[in-house]
PyMOL Python script that loads the backbone (N, CA, C, O; Angstrom):
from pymol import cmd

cmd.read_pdbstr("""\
ATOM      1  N   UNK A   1     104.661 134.414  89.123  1.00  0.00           N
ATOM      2  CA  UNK A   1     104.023 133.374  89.904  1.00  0.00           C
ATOM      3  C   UNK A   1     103.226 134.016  91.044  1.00  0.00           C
ATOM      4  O   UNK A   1     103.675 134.740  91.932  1.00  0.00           O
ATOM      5  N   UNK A   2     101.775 133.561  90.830  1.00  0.00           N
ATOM      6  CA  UNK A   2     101.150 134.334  91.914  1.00  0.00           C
ATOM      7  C   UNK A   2     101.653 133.767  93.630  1.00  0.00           C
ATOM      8  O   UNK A   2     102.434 132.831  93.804  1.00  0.00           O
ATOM      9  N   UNK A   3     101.116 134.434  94.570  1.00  0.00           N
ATOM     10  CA  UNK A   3     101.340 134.051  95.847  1.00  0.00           C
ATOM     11  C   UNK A   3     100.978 133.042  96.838  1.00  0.00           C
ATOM     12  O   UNK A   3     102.050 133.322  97.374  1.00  0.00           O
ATOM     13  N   UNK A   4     100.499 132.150  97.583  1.00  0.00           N
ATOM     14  CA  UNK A   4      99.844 131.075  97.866  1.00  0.00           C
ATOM     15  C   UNK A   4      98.959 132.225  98.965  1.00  0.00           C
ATOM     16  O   UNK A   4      98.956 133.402  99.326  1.00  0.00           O
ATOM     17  N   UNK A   5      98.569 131.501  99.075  1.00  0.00           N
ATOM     18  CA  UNK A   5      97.107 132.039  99.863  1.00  0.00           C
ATOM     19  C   UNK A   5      97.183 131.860 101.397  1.00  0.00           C
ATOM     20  O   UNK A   5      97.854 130.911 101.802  1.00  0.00           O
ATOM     21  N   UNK A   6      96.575 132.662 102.292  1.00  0.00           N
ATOM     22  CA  UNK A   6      97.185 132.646 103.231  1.00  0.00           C
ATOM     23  C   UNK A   6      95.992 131.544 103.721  1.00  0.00           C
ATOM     24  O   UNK A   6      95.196 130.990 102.963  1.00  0.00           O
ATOM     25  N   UNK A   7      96.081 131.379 105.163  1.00  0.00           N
ATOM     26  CA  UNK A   7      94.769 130.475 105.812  1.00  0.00           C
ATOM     27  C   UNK A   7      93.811 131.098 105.651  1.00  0.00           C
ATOM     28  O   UNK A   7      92.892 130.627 104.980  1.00  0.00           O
ATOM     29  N   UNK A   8      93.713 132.569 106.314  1.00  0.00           N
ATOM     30  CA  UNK A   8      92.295 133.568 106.241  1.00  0.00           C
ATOM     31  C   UNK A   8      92.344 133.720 105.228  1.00  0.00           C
ATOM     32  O   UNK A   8      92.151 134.892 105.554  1.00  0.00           O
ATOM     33  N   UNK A   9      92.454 133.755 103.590  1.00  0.00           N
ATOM     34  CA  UNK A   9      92.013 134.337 102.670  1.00  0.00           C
ATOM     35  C   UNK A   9      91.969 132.907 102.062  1.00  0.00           C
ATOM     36  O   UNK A   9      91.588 132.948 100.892  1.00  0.00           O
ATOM     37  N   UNK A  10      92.293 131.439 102.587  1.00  0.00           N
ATOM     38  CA  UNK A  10      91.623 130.476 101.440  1.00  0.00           C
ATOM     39  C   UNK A  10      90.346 129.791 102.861  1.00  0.00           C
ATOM     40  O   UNK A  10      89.708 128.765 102.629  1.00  0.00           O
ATOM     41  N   UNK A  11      90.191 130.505 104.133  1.00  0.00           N
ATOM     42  CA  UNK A  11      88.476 129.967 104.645  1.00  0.00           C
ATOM     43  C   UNK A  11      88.117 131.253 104.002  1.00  0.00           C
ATOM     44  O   UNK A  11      86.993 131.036 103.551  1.00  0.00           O
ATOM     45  N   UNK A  12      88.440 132.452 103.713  1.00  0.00           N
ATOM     46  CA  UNK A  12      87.521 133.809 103.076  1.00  0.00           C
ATOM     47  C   UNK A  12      86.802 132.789 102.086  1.00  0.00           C
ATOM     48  O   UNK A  12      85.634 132.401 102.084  1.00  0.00           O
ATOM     49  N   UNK A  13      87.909 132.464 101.211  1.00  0.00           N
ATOM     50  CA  UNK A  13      86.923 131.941  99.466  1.00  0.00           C
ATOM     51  C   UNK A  13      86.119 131.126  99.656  1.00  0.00           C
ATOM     52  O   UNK A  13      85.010 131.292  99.150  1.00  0.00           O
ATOM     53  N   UNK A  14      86.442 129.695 100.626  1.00  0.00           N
ATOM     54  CA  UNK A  14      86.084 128.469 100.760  1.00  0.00           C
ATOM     55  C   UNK A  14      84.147 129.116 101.805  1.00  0.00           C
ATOM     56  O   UNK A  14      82.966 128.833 101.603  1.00  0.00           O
ATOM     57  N   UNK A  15      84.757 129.879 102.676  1.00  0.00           N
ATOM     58  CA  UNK A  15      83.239 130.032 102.513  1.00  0.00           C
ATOM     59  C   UNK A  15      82.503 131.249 101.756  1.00  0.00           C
ATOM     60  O   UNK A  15      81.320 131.537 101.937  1.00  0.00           O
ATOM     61  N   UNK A  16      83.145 131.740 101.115  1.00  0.00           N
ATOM     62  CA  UNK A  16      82.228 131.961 100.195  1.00  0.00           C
ATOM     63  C   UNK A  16      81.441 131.328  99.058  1.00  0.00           C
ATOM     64  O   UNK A  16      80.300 131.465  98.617  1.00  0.00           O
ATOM     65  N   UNK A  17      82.641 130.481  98.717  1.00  0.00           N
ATOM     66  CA  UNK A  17      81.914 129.311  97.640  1.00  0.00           C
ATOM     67  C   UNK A  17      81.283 128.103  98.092  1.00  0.00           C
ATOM     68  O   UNK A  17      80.890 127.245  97.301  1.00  0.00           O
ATOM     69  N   UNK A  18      81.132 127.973  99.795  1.00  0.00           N
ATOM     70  CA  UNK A  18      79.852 127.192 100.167  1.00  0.00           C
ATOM     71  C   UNK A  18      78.718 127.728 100.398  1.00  0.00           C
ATOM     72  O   UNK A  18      77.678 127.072 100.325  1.00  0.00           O
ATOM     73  N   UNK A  19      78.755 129.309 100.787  1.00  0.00           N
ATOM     74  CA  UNK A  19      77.701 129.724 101.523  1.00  0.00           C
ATOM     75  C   UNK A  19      77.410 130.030 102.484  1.00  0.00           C
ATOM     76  O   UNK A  19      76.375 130.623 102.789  1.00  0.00           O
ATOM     77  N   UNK A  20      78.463 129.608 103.319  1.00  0.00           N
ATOM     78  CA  UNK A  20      78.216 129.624 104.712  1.00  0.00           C
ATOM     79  C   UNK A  20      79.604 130.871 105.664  1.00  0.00           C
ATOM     80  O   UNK A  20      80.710 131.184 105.224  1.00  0.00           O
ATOM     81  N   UNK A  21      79.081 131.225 106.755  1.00  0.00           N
ATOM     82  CA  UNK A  21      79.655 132.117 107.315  1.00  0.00           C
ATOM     83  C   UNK A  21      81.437 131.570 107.311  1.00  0.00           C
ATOM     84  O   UNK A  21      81.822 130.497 106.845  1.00  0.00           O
ATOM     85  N   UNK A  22      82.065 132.324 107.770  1.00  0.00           N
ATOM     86  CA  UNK A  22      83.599 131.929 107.881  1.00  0.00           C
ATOM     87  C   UNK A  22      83.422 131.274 109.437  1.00  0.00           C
ATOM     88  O   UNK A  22      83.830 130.118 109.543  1.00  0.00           O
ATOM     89  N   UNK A  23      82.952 131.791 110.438  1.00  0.00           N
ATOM     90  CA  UNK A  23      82.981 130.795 111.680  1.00  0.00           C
ATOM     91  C   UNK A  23      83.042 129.397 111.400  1.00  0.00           C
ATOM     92  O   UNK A  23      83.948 128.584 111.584  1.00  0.00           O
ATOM     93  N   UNK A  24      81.533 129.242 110.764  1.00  0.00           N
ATOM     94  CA  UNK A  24      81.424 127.690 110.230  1.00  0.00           C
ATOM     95  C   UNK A  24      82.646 127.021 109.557  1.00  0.00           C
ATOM     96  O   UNK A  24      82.969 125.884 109.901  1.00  0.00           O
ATOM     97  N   UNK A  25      83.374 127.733 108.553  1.00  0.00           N
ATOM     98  CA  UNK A  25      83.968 126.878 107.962  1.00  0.00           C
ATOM     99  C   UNK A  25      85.623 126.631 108.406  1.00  0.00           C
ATOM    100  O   UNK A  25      86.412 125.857 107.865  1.00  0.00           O
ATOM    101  N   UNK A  26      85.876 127.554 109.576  1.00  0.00           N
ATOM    102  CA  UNK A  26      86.993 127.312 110.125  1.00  0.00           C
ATOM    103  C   UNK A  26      87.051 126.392 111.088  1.00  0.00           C
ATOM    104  O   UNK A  26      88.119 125.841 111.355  1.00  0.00           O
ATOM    105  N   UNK A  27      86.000 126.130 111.681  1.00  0.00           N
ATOM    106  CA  UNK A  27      85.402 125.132 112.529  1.00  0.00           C
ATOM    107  C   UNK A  27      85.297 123.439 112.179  1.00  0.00           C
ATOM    108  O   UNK A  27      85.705 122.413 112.723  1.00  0.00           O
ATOM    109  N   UNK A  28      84.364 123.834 110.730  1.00  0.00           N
ATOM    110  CA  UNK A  28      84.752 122.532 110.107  1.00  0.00           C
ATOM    111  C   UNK A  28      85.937 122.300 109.777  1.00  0.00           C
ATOM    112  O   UNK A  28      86.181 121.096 109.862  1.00  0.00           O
ATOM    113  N   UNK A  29      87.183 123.186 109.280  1.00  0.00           N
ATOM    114  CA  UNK A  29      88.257 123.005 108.860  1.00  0.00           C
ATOM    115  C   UNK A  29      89.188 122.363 110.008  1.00  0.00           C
ATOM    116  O   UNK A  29      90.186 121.643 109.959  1.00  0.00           O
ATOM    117  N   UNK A  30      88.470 122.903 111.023  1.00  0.00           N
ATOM    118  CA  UNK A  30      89.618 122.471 112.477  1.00  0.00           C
ATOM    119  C   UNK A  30      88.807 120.873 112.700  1.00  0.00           C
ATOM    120  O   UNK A  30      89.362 120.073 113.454  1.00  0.00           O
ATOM    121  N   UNK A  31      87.477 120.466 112.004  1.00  0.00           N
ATOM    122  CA  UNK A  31      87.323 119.103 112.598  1.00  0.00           C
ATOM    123  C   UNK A  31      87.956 118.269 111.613  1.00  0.00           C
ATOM    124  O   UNK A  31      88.273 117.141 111.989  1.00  0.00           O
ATOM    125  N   UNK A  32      88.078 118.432 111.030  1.00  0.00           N
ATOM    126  CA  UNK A  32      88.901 117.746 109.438  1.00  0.00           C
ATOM    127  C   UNK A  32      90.025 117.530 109.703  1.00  0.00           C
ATOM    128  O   UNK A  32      90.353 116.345 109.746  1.00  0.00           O
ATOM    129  N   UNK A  33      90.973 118.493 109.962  1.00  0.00           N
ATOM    130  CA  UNK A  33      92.103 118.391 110.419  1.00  0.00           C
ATOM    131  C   UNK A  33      92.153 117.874 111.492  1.00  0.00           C
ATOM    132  O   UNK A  33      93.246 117.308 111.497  1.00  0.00           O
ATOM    133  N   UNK A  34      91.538 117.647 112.678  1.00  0.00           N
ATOM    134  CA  UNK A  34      91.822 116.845 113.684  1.00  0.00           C
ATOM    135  C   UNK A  34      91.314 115.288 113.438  1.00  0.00           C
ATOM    136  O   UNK A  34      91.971 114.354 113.899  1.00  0.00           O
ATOM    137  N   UNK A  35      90.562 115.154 112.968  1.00  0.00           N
ATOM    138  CA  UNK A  35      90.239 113.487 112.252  1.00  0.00           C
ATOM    139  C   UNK A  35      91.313 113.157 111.320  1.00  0.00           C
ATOM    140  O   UNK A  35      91.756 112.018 111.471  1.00  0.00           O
ATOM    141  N   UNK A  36      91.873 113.890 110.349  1.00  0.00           N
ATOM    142  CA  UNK A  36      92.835 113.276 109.935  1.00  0.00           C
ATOM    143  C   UNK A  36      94.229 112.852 110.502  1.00  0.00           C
ATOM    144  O   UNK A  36      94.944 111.952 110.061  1.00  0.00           O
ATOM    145  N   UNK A  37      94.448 113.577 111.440  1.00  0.00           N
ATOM    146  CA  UNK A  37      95.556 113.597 112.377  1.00  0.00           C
ATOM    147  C   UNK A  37      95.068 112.330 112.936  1.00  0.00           C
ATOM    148  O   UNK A  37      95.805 111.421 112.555  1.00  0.00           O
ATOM    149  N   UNK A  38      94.060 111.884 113.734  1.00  0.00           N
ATOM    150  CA  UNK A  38      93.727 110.868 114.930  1.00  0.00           C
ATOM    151  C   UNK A  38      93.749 109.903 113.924  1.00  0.00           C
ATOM    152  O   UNK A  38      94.272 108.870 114.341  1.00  0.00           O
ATOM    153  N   UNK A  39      93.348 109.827 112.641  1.00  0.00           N
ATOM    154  CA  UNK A  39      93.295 108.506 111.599  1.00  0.00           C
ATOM    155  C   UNK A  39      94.423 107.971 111.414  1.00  0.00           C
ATOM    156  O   UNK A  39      94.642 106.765 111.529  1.00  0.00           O
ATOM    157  N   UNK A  40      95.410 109.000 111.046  1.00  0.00           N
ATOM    158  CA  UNK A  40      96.492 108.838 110.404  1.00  0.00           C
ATOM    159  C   UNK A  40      97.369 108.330 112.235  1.00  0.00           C
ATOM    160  O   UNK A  40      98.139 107.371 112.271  1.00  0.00           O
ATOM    161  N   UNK A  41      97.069 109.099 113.439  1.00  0.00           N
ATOM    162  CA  UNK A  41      97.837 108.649 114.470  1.00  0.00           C
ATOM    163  C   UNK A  41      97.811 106.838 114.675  1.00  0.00           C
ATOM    164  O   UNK A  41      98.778 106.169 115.041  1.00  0.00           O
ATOM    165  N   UNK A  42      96.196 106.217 114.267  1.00  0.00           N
ATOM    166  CA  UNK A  42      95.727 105.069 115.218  1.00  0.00           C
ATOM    167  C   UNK A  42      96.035 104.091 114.038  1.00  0.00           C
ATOM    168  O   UNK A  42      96.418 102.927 114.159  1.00  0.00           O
ATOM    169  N   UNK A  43      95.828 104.692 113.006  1.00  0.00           N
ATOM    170  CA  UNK A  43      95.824 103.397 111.590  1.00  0.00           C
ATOM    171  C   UNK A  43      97.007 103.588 110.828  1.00  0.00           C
ATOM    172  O   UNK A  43      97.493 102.894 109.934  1.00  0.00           O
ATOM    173  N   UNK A  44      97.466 104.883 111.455  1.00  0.00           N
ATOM    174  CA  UNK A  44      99.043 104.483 110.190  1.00  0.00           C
ATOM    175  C   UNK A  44      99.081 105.353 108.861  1.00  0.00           C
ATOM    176  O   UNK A  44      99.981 105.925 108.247  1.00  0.00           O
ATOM    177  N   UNK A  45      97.633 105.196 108.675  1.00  0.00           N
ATOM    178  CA  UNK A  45      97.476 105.947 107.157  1.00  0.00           C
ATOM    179  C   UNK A  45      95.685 106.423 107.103  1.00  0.00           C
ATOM    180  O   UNK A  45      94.670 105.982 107.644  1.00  0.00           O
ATOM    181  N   UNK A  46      95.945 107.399 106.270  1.00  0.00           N
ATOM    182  CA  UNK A  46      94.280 108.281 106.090  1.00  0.00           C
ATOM    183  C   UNK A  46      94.537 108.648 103.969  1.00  0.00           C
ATOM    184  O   UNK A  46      95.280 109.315 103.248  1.00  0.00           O
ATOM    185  N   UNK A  47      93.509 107.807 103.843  1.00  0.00           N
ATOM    186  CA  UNK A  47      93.098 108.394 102.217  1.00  0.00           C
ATOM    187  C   UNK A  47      92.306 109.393 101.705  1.00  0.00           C
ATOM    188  O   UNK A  47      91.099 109.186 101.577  1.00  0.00           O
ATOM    189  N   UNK A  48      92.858 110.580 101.350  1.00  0.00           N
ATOM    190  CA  UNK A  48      92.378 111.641 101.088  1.00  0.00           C
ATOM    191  C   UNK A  48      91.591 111.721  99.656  1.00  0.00           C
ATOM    192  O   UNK A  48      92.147 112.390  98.785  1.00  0.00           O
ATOM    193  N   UNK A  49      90.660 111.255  99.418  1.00  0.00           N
ATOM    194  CA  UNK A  49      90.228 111.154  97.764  1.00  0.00           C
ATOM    195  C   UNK A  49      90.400 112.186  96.812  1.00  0.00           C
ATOM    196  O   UNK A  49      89.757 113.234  96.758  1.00  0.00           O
ATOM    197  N   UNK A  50      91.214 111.857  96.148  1.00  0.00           N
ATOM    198  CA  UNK A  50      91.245 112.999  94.975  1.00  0.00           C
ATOM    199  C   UNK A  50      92.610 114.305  95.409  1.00  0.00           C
ATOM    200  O   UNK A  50      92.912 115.365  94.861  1.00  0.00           O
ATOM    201  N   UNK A  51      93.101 113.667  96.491  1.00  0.00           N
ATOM    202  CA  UNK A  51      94.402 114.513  96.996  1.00  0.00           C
ATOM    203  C   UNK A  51      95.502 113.550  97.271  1.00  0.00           C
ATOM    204  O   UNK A  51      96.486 113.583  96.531  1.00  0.00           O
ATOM    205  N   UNK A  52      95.457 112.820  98.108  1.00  0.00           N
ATOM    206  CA  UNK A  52      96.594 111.935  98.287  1.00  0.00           C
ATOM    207  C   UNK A  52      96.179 110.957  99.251  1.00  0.00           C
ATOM    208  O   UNK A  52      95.066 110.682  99.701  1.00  0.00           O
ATOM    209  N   UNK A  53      97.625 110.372  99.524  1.00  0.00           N
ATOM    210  CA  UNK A  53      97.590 109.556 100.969  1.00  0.00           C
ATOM    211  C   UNK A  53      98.704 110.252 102.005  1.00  0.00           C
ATOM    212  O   UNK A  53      99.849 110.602 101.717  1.00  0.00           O
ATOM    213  N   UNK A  54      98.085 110.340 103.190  1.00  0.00           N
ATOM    214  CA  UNK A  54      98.894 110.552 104.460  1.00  0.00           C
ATOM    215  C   UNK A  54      99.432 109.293 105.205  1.00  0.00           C
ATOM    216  O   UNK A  54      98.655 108.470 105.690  1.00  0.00           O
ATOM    217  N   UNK A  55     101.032 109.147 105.295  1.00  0.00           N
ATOM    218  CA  UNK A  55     101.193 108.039 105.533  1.00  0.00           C
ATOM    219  C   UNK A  55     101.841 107.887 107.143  1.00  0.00           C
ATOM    220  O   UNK A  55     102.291 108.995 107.431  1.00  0.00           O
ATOM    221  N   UNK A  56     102.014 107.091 108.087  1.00  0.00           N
ATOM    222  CA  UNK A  56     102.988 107.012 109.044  1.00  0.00           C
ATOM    223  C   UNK A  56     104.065 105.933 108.485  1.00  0.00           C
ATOM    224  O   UNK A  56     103.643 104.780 108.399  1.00  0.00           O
ATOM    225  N   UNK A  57     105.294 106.155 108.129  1.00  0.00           N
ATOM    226  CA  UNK A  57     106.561 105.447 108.334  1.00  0.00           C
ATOM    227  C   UNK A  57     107.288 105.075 109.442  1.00  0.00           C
ATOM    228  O   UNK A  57     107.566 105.771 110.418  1.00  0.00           O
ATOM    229  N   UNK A  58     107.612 103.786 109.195  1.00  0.00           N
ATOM    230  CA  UNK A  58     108.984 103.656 110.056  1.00  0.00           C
ATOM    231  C   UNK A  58     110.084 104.166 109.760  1.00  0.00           C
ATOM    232  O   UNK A  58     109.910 104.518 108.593  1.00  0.00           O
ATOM    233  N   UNK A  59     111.226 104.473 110.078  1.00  0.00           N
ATOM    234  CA  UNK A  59     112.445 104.680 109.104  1.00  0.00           C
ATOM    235  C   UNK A  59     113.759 104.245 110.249  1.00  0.00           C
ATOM    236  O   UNK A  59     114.257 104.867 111.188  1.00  0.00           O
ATOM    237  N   UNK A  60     114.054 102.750 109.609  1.00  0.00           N
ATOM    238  CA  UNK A  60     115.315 102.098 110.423  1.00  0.00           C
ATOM    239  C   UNK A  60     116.592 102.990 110.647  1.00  0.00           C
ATOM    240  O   UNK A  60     117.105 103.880 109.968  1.00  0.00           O
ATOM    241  N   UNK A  61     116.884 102.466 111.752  1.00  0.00           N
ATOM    242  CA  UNK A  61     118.567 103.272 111.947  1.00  0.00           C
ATOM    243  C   UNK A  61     119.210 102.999 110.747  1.00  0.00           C
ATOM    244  O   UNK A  61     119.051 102.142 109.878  1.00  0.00           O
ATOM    245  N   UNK A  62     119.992 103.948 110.908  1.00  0.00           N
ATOM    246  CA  UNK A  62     121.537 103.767 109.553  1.00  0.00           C
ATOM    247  C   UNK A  62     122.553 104.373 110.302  1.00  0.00           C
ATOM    248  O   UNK A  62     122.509 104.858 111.432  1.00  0.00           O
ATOM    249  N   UNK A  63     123.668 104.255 109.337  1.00  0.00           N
ATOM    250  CA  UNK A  63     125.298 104.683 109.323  1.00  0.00           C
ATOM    251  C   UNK A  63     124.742 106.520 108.343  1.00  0.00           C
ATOM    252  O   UNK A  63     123.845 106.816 107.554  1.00  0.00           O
ATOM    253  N   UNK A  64     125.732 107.184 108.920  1.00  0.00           N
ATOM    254  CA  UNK A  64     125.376 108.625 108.060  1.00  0.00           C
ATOM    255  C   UNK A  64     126.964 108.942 108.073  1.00  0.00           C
ATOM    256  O   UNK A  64     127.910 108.338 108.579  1.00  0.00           O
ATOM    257  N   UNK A  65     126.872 110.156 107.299  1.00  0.00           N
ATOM    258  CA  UNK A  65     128.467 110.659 107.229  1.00  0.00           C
ATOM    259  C   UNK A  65     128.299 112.580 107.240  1.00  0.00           C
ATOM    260  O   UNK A  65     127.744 113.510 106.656  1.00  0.00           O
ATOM    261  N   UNK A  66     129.254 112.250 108.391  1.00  0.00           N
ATOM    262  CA  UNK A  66     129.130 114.729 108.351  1.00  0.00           C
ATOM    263  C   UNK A  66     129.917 114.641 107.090  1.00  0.00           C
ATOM    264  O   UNK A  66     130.888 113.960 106.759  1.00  0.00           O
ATOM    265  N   UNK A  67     128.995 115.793 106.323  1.00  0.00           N
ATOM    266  CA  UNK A  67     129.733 116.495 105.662  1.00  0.00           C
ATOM    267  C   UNK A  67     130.952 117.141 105.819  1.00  0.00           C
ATOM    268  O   UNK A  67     131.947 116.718 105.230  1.00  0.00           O
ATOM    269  N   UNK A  68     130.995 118.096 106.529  1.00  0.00           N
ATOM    270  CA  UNK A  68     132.195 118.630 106.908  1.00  0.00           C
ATOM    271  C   UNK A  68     133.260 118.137 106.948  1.00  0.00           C
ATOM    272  O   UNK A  68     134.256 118.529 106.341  1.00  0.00           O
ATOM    273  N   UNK A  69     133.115 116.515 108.220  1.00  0.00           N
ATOM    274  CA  UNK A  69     134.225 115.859 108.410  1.00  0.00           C
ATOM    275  C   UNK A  69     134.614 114.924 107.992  1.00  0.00           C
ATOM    276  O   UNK A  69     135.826 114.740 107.880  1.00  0.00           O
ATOM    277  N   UNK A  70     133.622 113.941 107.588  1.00  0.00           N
ATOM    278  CA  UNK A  70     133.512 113.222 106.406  1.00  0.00           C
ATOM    279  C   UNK A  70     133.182 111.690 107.540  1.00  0.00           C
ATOM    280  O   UNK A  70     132.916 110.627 106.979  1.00  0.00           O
ATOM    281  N   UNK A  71     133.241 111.752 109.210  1.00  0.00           N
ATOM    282  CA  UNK A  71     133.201 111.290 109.947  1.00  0.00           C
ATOM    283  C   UNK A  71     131.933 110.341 110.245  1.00  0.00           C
ATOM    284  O   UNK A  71     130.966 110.944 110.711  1.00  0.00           O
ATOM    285  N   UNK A  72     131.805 109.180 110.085  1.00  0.00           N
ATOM    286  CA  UNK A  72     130.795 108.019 110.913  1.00  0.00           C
ATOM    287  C   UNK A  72     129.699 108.687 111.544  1.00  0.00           C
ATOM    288  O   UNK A  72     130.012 109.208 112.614  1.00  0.00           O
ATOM    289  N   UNK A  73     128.194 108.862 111.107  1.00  0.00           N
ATOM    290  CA  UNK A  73     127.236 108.627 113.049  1.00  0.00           C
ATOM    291  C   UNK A  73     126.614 107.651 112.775  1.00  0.00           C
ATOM    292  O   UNK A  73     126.863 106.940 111.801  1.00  0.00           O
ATOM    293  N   UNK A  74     125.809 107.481 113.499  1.00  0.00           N
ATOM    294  CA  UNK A  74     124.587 106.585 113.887  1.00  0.00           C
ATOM    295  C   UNK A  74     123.563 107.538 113.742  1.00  0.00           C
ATOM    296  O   UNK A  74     123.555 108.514 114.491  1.00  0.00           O
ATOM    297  N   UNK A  75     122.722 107.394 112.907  1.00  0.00           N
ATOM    298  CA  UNK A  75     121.730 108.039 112.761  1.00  0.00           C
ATOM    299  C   UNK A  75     120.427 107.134 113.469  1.00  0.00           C
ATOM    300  O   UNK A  75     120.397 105.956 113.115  1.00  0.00           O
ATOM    301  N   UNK A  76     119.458 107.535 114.339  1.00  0.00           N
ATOM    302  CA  UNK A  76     118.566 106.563 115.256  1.00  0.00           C
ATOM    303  C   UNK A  76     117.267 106.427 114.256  1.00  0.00           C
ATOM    304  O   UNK A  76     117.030 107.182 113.314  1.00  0.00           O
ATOM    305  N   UNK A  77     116.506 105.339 114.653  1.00  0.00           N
ATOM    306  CA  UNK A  77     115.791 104.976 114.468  1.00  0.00           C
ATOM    307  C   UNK A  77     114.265 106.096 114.240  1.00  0.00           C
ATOM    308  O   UNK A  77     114.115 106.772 115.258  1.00  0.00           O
ATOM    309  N   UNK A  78     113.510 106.303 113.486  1.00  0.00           N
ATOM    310  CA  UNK A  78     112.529 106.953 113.951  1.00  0.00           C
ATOM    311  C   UNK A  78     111.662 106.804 113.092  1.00  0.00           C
ATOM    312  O   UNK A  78     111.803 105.991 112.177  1.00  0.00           O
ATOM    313  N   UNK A  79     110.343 107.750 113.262  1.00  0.00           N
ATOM    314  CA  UNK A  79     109.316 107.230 112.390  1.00  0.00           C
ATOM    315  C   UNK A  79     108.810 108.845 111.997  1.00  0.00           C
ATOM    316  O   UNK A  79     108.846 109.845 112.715  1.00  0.00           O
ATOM    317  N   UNK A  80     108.280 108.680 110.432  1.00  0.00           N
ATOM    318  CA  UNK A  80     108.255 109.941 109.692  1.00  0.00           C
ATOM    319  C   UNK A  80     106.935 110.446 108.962  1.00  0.00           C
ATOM    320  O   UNK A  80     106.650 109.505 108.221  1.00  0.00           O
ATOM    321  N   UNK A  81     106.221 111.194 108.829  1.00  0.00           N
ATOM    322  CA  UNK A  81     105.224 111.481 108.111  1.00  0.00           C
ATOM    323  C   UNK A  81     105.515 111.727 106.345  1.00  0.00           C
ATOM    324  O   UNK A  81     105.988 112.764 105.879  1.00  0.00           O
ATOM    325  N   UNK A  82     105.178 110.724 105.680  1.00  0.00           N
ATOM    326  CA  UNK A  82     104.998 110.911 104.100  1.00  0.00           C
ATOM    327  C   UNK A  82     103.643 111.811 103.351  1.00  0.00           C
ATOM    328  O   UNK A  82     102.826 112.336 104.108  1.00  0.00           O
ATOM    329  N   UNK A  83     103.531 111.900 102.329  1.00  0.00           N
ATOM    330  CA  UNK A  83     102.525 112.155 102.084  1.00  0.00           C
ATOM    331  C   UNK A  83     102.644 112.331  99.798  1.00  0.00           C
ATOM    332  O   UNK A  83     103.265 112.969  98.947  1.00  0.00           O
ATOM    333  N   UNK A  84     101.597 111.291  99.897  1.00  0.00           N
ATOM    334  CA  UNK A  84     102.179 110.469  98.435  1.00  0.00           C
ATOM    335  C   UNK A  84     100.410 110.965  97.426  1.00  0.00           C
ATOM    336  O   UNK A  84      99.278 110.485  97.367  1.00  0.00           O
ATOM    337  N   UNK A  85     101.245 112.332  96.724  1.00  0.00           N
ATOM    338  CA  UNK A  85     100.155 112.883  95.557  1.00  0.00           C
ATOM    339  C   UNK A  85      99.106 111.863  94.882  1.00  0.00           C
ATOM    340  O   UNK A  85      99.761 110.914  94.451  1.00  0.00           O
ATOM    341  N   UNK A  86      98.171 111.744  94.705  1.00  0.00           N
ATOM    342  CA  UNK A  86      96.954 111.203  94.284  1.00  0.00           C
ATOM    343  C   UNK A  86      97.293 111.925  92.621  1.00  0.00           C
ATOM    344  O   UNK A  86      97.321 113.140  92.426  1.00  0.00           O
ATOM    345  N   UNK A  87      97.514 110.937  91.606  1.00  0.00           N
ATOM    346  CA  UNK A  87      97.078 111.197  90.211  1.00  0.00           C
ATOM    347  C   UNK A  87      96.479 111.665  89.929  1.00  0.00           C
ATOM    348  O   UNK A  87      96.808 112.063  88.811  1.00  0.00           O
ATOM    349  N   UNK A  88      94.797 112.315  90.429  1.00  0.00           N
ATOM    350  CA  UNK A  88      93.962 112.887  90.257  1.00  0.00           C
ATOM    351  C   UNK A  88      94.684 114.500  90.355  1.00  0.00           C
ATOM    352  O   UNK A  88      94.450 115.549  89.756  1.00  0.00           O
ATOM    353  N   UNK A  89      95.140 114.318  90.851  1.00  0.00           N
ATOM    354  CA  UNK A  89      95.945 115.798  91.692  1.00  0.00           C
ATOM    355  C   UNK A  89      97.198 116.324  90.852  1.00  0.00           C
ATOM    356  O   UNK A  89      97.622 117.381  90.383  1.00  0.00           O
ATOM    357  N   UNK A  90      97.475 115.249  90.918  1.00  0.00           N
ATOM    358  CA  UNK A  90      98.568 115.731  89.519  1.00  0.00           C
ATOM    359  C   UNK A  90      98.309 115.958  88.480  1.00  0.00           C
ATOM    360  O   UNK A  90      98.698 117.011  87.973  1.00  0.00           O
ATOM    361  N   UNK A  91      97.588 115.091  87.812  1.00  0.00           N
ATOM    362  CA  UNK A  91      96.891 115.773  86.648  1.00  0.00           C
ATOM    363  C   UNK A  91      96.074 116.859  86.541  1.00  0.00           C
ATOM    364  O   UNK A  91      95.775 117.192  85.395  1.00  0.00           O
ATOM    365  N   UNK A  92      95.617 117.526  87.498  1.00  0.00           N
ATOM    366  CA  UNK A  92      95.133 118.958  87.505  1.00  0.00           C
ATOM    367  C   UNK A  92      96.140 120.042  87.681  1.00  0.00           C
ATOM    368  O   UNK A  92      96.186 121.175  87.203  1.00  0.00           O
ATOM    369  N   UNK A  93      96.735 119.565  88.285  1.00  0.00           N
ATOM    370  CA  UNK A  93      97.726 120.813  88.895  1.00  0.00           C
ATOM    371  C   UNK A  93      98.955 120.817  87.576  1.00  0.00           C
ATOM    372  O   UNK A  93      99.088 121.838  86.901  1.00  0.00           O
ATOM    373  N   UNK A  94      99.674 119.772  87.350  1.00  0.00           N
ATOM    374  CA  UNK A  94     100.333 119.596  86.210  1.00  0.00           C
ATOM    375  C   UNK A  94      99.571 119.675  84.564  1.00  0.00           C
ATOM    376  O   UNK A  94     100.257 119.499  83.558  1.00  0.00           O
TER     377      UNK A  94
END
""", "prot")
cmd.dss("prot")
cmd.show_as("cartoon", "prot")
cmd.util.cbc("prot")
cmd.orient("prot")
């Protein structure tokens, strides 16, 4: 199984296969990533075409149990980042 790619060696490829210098495309990469973050902060959710959806969850309190002790908590209330594969995506990769 080959290795995943690090950040600098997938803006190396990515600008090579646009054309454009690596400044440029780490730049654009950092505006992308910050729009999706602010989308996903204000609306909840950002649709990535042909990759997925980024979601914001709620996730209600519950009852939990330690392992160890086998003992009651309260697990609190909080809210979670999902992120739900696009079919398009699966069917390439799979």
């Amino acid at each position: 199984m080959a290795k995943p790619m690090t950040k600098s060696q997938f803006m190396a490829a990515l600008s090579e296969k646009a054309g454009l210098n690596k400044k440029q495309v780490v730049s654009m990469w950092d505006m992308l990533v910050d729009m999706i973050y602010k989308q996903t902060k204000e609306a909840g959710e950002i649709t990535l075409p042909g990759l997925g959806k980024l979601q914001k969850k709620h996730r209600a309190a519950r009852v939990g149990r330690n392992p160890a002790t086998g003992a009651q908590i309260q697990i609190p209330a909080k809210t979670v980042l999902k992120f739900r594969v696009a079919k398009q995506a699966k069917d390439a990769v799979l």
